[in-house]
N, C-alpha and C positions, 0 to 999 in steps of 0.2 A: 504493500500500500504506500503511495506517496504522496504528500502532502507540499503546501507549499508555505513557505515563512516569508512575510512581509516584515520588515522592519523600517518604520517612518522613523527619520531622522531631520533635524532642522532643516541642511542644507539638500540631503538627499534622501529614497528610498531604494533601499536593497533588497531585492525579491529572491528566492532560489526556492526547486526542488528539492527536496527533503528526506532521505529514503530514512526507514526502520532503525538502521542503524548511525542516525544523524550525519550520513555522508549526503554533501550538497552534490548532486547531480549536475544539477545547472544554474548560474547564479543572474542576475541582472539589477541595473544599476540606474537609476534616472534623476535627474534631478528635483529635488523638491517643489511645488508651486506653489506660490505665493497664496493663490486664491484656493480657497476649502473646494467647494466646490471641483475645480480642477483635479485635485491631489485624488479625492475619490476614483473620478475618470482614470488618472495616471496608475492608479492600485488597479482597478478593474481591467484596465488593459496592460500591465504585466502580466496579471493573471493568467487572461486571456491568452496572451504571448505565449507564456510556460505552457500552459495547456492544451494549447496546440503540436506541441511536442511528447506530452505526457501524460500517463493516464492520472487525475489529477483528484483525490478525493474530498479535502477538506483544506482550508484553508486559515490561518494564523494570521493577525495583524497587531505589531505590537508598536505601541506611542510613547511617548513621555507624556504623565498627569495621571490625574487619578479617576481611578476606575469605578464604577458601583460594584457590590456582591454581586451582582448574578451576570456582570462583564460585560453588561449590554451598553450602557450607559457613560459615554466621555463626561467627567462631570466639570471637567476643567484641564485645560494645557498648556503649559507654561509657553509657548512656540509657536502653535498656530489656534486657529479661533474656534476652537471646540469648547460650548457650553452648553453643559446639558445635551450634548447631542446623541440620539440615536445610531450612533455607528455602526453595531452587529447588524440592526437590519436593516438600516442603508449597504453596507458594505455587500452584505446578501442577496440585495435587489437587485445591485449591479452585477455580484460576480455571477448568480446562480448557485452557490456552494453551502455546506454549511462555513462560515466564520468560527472562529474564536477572536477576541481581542483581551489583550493583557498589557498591562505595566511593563515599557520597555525595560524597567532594570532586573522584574521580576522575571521578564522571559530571558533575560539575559544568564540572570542566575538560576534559571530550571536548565537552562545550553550545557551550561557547566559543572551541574550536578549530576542531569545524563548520561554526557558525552567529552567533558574536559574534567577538570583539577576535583571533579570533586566526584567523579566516579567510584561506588564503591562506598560512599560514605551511606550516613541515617540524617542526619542531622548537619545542617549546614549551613554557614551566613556567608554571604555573597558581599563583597564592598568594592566598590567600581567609583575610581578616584579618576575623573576627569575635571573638566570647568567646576562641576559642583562634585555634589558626594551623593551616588545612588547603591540602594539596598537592596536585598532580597534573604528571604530565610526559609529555607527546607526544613520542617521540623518529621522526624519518623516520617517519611520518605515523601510528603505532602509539603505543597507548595503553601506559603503562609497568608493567605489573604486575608484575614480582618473580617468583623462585624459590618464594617462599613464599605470594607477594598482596598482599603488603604494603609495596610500594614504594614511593617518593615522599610520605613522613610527612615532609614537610618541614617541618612545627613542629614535630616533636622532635629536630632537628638540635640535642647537647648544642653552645649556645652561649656560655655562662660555665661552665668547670669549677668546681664546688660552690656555683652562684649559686641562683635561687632554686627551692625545691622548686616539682612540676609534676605538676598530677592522673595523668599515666601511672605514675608511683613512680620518676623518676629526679631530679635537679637540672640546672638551668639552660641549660633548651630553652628555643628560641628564640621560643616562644610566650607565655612567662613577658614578654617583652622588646619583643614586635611585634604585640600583638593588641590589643584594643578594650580587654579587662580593663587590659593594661599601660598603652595611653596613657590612661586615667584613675589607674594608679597615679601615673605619670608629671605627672599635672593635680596632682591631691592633693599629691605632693611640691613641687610649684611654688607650689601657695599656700597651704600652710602655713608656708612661706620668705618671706611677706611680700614686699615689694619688685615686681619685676614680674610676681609672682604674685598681686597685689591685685584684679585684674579677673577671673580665671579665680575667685577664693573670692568675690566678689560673686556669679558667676554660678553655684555650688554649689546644687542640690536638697537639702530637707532628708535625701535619703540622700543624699547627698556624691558625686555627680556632676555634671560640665559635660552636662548636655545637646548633645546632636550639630548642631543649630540655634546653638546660642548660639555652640559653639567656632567655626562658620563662620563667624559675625559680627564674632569677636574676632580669627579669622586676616585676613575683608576687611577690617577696621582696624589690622592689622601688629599688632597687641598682642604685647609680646616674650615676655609666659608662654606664649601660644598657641604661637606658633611655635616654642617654646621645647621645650613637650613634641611636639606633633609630630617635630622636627626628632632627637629623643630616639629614636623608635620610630624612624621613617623610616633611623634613623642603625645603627639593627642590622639591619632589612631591609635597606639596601642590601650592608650586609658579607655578610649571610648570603648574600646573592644572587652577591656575587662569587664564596662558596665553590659555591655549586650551578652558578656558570659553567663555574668549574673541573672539574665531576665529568661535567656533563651539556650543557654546549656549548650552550644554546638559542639562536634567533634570538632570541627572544622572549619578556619576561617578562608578562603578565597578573595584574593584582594586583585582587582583586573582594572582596566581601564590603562590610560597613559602615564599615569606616574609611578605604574608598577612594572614599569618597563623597567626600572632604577631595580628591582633583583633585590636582591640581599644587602642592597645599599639601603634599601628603603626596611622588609622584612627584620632582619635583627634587629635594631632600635626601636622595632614595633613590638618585637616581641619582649624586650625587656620590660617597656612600656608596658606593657598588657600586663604581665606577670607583679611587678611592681604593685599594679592596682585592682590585681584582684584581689576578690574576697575569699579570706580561705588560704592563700597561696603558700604553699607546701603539702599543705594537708588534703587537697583536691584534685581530680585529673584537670588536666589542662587541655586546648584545644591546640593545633597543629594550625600553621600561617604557611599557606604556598599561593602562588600568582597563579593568574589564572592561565590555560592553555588554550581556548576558543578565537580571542581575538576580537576584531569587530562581525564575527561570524554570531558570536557566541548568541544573539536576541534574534537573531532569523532561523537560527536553527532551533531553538530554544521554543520560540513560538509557534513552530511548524510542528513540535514534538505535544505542545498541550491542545494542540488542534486534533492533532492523532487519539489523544487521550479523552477530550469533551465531547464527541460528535463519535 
């Protein structure tokens, strides 16, 4: 049986065939439109595309916002103008198929409890460190969705009361602290301090970023600003993680997106981190910290597999 995985992204949507064993058959790529309306067209005729090649049974579409319980319901999108909108059966009208739709960072973290880093486990929290901070959490071998849908927002876990404001409209989530944005905040505060921030402001783009290349080059030469701000981010995700031990138990943490490209630059100071603040620590098992192995696959394949599973 093959299914197909949509994954709507800001700029773009990534469509592909799906088989059983999460290997992508055939994958396609178009750019996002601007206007709602459009983007539907643009998902219905991927579909179409794909399915003309393949025998094609159900199909998966995953967004960034939040979802109702019964998955039908966009109830809100930080990116394009989905409110309160009917998506499952608009999406259905157009493809002809059954739909599923899900939480891009939850389909993301069902990709990789299936089929990457976290194959094998029961229990697992997903933390995908891009621009913000998105969550997902496998509890005994079920996806975690909430009373309402919206479960496992695990970057907006308030993590400095009154720290810094944060695009959802609260103060100092943990995404403000532990995402790609933060540890360039985190660069820039290191070298404009002069000192062993000197290397990190040589290596500044005229818009005032470290390039993701260069900081690797600056962490495999120990450079102490590198390490310095990593060790910054890594130093709240790990606390943060102690606090989601505490509520949510995982074997297993899986950290993916683009700052976990940084490997065991970023992982060990997360894990001291963590261990440092949990509860219990010595006296308790602890959970296991690897990156994840999906990619930017990991929410196409992920939502083509809960499509397999709801229809």
């Amino acid at each position: 049986m093959l299914n197909v995985g949509i994954d709507i992204g800001g700029t773009k949507i990534a469509g592909g065939v799906v088989a059983l064993d999460g290997t992508i058959i055939e994958q396609l790529r178009v750019p996002t439109p601007v206007d709602t309306g459009a983007l539907a067209d643009a998902v219905a005729a991927m579909v179409g595309d794909l399915a003309s090649r393949h025998e094609v049974h159900a199909v998966g579409v995953a967004a960034a916002g939040f979802i109702d319980r019964t998955r039908s319901v966009m109830l809100h999108a930080p990116n394009i103008d989905w409110q309160n909108a009917p998506l499952r059966a608009q999406f259905e009208a157009q493809i002809g198929r059954p739909v599923t739709l899900e939480n891009d960072a939850n389909a993301a973290g069902w990709g990789e409890y299936r089929f990457g880093a976290g194959r094998g486990s029961t229990d697992m929290v997903m933390i995908t460190l891009g621009t913000g901070v998105g969550g997902a959490a496998v509890g005994d071998g079920s996806l975690l969705i909430g009373a309402n849908g919206s479960a496992a927002e695990l970057g907006h876990l308030r993590f400095v009361r009154g720290g810094r404001p944060c695009g959802c409209g609260q103060n100092g989530c943990l995404e403000q602290y532990a995402s790609g944005r933060a540890l360039q905040r985190e660069i820039a505060d290191i070298a404009d301090g002069g000192g062993i921030g000197s290397r990190l402001a040589a290596h500044r783009t005229a818009a005032g970023i470290v390039p993701g290349a260069d900081l690797k080059l600056l962490l495999s030469e120990q450079d102490a600003g590198a390490l310095e701000a990593v060790r910054r981010v890594a130093t709240a995700l790990g606390e943060a993680c102690g606090a989601f031990q505490a509520v949510l138990d995982p074997e297993l943490f899986v950290i993916g997106g683009g700052v976990a490209e940084l490997g065991e630059d970023l992982l060990e100071p997360t894990r001291i981190a963590y261990e440092t603040s949990l509860p219990g620590f010595g006296e308790r098992p602890t959970a296991r910290f690897v990156t994840a192995t999906l990619g930017n696959d990991a929410g196409l394949v992920g939502v083509a597999d809960l499509a397999r599973l709801r229809t």
